[in-house]
N, C-alpha and C positions, 0 to 999 in steps of 0.2 A: 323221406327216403322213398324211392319208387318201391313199387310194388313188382318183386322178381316174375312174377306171370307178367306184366304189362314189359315188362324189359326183356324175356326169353320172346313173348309173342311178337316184337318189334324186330329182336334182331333174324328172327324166321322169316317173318315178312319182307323186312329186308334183303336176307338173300335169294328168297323165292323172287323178286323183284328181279331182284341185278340178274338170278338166273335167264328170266322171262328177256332182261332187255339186251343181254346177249347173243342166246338165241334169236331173239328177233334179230339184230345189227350184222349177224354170221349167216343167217336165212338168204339174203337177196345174191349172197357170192355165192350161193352150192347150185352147180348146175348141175349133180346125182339126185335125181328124184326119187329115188330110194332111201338115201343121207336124210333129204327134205325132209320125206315121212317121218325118218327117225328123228329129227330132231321137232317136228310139228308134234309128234306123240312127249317130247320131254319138256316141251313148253308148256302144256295141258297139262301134265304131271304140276309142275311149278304153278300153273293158275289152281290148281285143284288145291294145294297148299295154301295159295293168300284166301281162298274161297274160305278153307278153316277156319284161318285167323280170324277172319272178317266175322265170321258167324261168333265167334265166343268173344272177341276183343270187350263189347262194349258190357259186358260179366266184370270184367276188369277195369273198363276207363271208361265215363261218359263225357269226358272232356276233351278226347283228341281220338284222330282213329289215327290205326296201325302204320308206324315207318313203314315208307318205302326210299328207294333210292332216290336222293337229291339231283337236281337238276346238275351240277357240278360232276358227280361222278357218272353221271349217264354220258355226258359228256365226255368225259377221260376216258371211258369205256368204250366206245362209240370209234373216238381217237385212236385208242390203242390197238384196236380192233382191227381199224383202216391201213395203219401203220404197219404191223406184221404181217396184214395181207396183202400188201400191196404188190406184192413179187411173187407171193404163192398164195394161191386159192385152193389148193387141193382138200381136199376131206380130211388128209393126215393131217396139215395144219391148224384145220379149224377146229379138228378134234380133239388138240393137243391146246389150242387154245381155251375152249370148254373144260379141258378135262381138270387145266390149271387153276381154273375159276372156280370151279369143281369140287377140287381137292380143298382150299382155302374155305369154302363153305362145309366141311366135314369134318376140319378141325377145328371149325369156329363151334359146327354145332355137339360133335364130342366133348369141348369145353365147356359150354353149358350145362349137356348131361352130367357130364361128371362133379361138375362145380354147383351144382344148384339141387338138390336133392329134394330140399323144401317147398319145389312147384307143384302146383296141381294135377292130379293125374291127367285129366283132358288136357291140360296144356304140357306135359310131358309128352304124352303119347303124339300131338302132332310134332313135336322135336322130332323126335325119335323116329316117327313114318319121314318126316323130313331127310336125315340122315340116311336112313335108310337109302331114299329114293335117292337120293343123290351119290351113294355107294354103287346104285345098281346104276348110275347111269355112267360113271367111270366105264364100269364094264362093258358098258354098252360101247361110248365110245373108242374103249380101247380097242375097237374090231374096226375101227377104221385110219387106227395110226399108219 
């Protein structure tokens, strides 16, 4: 059976990823360079996150390092992205698209919290600053619906 720190720090790294590779794929449509900044500061947040994982993973696994997003759903991501923007570029949209992506990573990572109790505290505490940061970035977004 896996080890639940190797399985909570996977699934972090995983959404810190897809976060990262959204924001990237929603970056080259915002012509608000204000937006830009705000979203190049919540990319860095989400690198600053896989930067964690990466530091304690191999405490946990010496045999594979830390999920990230597969080449399959970067793709569908990428897709979906292109798709809903296609007729609207605004910052409301893209904000709304973010915020969506967003939201599904706070109920992934609340699920965790609450379901796994028996992680390590270091590997707790990055959930947790995980969630966190992704709660405040709703907020953030939401000033540009």
């Amino acid at each position: 059976m896996e080890d639940i720190n190797v399985k909570v720090l996977d699934e972090v790294n995983k959404g810190a990823t897809m976060g990262m590779d959204a924001i990237h794929f929603v970056s080259e449509k915002v012509g608000d360079e204000r937006f830009k900044k705000v979203l190049d500061v919540e990319y860095n947040k989400y690198k600053e996150i896989t930067t964690r994982v990466n530091d304690i993973y191999s405490q946990y696994n010496t045999e594979k390092e830390p999920h990230e997003t597969n080449a399959m759903n970067k793709m569908m991501a990428w897709y979906g992205i292109n798709m809903r923007t296609m007729t609207d570029q605004s910052n409301s949209k893209i904000s709304e698209l973010l915020m969506q992506g967003t939201n599904m990573g706070i109920i992934e990572g609340r699920r965790l919290l609450n379901n796994n109790p028996s992680v390590d505290t270091e590997v707790r505490q990055i959930l947790d600053d995980f969630v966190v940061m992704q709660e405040d970035s709703v907020e953030t977004l939401k000033k540009y619906l």
